[in-house]
C-alpha positions in Angstrom: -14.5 -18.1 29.6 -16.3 -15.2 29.9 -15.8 -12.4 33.2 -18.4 -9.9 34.9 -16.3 -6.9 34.1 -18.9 -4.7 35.6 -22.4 -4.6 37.5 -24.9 -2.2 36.1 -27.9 -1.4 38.9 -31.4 0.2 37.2 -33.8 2.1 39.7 -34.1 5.4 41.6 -32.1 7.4 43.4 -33.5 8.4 46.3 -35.3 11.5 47.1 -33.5 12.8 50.2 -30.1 9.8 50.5 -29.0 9.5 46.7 -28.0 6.1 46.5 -30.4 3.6 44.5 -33.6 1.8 44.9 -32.6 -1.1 42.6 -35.3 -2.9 40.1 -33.1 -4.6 37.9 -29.3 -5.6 37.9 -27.3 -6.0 34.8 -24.2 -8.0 34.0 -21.8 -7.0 31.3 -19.5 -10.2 30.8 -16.0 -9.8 28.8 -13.2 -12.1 27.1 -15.4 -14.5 25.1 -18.1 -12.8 23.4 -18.9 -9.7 25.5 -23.0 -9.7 26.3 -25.0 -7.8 28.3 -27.2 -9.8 31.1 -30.6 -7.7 32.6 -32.2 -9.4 35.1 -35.1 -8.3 37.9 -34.2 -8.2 41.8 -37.1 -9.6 42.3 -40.0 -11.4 40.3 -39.7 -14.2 37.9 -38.6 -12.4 34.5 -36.5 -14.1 31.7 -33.0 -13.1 31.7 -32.6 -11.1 29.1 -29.4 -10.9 27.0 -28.1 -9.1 23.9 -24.3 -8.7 22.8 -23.6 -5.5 22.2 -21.5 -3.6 19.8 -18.1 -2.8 21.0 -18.2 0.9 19.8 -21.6 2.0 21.6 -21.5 -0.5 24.7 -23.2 2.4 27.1 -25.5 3.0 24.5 -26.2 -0.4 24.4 -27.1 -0.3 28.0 -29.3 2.1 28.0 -31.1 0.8 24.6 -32.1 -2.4 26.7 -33.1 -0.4 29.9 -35.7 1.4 27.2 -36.9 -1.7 25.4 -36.7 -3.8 28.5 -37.4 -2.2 31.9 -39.1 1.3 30.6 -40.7 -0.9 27.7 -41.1 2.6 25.8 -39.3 1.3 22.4 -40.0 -1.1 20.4 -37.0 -2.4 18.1 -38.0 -3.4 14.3 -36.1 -6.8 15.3 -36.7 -8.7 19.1 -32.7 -7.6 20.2 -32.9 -10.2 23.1 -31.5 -13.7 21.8 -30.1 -16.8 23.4 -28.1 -17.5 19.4 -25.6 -14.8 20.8 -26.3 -12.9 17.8 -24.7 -9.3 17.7 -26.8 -6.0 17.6 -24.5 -5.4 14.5 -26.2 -8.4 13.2 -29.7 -7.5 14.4 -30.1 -4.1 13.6 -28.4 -2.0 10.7 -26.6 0.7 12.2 -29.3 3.6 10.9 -31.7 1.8 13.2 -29.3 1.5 16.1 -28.0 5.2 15.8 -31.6 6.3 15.4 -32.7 4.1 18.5 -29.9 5.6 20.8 -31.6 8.8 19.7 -35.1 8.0 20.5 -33.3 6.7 24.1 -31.4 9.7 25.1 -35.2 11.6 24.7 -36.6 8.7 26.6 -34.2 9.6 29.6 -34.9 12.8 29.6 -38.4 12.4 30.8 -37.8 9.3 32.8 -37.3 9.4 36.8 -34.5 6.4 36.8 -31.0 5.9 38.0 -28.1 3.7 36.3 -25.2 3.1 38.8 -22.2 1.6 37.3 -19.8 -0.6 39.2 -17.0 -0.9 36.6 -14.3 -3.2 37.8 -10.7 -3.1 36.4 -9.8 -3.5 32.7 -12.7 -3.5 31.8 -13.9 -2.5 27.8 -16.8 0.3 30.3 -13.7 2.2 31.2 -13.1 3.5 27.8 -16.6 4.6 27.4 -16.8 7.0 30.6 -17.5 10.2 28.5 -20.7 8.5 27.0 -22.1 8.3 30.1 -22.2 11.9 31.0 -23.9 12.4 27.8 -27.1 10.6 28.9 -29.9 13.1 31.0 -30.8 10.9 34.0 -29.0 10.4 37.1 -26.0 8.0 37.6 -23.1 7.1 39.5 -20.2 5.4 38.2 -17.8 3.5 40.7 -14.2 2.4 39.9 -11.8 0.4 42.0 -10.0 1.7 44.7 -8.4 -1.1 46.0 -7.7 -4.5 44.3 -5.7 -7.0 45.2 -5.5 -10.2 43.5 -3.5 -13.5 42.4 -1.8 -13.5 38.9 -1.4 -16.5 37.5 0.5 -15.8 35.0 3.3 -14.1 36.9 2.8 -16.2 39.9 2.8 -13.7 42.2 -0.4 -11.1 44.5 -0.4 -8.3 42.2 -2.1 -4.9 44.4 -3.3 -1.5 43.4 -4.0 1.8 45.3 -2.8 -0.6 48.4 
């Protein structure tokens, strides 16, 4: 079944508070197939939803912020599917490397904010560094404080409580 491992909000920081001004709101779901879910706060928009790779998940993110929100890329191959077909699947990895490229320029000219909300274990946490490689402005949030029923050992587990 899968799990929201983390929240992903698209929009603009802003200009004199930081925080965000949030368009769009994105789901990345772990521990069946992982996918990616991009939706709009408000309007009536498809869901959109691609599964990522598992090497370039953040790049994955911000691949379907470009093609999606920015609309300023145009993949040889529609990467949105309902089949749960992979991006390995969809597009060789030349294409893919080369679109994460053509992103990363993207961002550099684009006014838009990515806040992560990365809950624990998730597969985001071993992708930090990627993050900071990426020109725009973000935020990352990790979890102070959890506490939460284990099942398995029968038993509240805490942390940083």
């Amino acid at each position: 079944m899968a799990t929201t491992t983390a929240i992903i909000l698209i929009g603009h920081a802003h200009q004199n508070h930081s925080g965000i001004n949030p368009t769009h709101l994105m789901r990345f779901t772990e521990n069946d197939r992982p996918a990616l879910l991009l939706q709009q706060l408000e309007g009536n928009e498809e869901i959109k939803v691609i599964i990522p790779t598992v090497e370039n998940t953040i790049d994955d993110i911000y691949l379907m912020v470009a093609v999606f929100i920015l609309k300023c890329i145009t993949p040889s191959k529609e990467i949105h599917n309902l089949k749960r077909n992979s991006l390995y699947d969809i597009l060789d990895e030349k294409e893919r490397f080369s679109l994460y490229d053509e992103t990363k320029q993207i961002f550099k000219k684009k006014n838009i904010k990515l806040v992560f909300n990365i809950l624990d274990g998730s597969h985001l946490l071993s992708q930090l560094d990627i993050i900071k490689n990426y020109p725009n402005d973000f935020e990352v949030t990790l979890p102070a404080l959890k506490k939460e029923f284990d099942v398995w050992a029968n038993k509240i587990t805490t942390k940083g409580i």
